[in-house]
C-alpha positions as CSV (number, residue, x, y, z in Angstrom):
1,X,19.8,27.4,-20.1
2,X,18.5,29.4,-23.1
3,X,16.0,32.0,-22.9
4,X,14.1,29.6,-25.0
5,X,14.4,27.0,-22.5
6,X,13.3,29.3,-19.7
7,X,10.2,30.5,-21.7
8,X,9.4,26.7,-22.6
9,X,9.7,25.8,-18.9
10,X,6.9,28.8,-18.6
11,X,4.0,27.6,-20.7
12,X,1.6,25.9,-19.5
13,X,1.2,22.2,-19.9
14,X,-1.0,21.6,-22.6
15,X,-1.9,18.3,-22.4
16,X,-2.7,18.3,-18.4
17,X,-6.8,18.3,-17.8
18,X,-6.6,21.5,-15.5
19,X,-10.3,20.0,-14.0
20,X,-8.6,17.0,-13.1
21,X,-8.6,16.3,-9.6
22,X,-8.6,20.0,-9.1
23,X,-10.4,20.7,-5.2
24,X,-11.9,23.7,-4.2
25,X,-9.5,25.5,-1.5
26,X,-10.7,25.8,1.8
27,X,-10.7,30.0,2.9
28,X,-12.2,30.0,6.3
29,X,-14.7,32.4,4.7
30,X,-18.0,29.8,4.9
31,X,-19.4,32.4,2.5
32,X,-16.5,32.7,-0.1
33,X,-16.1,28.5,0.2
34,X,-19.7,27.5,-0.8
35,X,-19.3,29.5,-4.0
36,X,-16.0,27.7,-4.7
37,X,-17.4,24.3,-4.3
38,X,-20.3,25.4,-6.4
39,X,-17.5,26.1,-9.1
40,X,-16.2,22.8,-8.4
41,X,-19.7,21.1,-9.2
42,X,-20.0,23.0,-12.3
43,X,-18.3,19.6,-14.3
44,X,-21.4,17.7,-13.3
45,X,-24.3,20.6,-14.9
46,X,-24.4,20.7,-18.7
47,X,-22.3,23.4,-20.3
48,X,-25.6,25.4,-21.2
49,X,-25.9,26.0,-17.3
50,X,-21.8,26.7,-16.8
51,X,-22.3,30.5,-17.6
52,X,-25.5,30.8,-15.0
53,X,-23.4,29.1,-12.5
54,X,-20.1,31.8,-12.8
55,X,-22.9,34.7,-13.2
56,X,-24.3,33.7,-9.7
57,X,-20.6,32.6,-7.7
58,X,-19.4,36.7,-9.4
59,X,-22.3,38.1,-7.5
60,X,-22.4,36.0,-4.1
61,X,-18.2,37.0,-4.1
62,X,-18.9,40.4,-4.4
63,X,-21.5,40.3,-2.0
64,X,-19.2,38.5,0.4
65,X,-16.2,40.0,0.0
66,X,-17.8,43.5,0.3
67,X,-16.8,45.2,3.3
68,X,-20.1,47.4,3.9
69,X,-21.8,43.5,3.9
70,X,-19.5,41.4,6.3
């Protein structure tokens, strides 16, 4: 195999819908996994509303994955 062939093998596949299917893991954090299926839902809320949505799940992460707040 070339080193082309091994870069090519690399890229990602352009033509797969990465939103496709794709499910919110479960964590066992109940805090950390209601803001990933709130990123999940963010296909059904108009793209005006996406950035309000990541601005909020950045904040509840930090809040939950900050050790002084556990």
């Amino acid at each position: 195999m070339s080193e082309y062939d091994e870069q090519a093998d690399l890229a990602p596949d352009t033509d797969a819908d990465v939103s496709d299917g794709w499910e919110a893991p479960s964590t066992g954090v109940a805090a950390v996994d209601a803001v990933l299926a709130s990123v999940q839902a963010v296909d059904d809320r108009p793209v005006a509303e996406h950035v309000a949505v990541f601005e909020q799940a950045h904040d509840q992460l930090r809040r939950a994955l900050d050790p002084g707040h556990g």
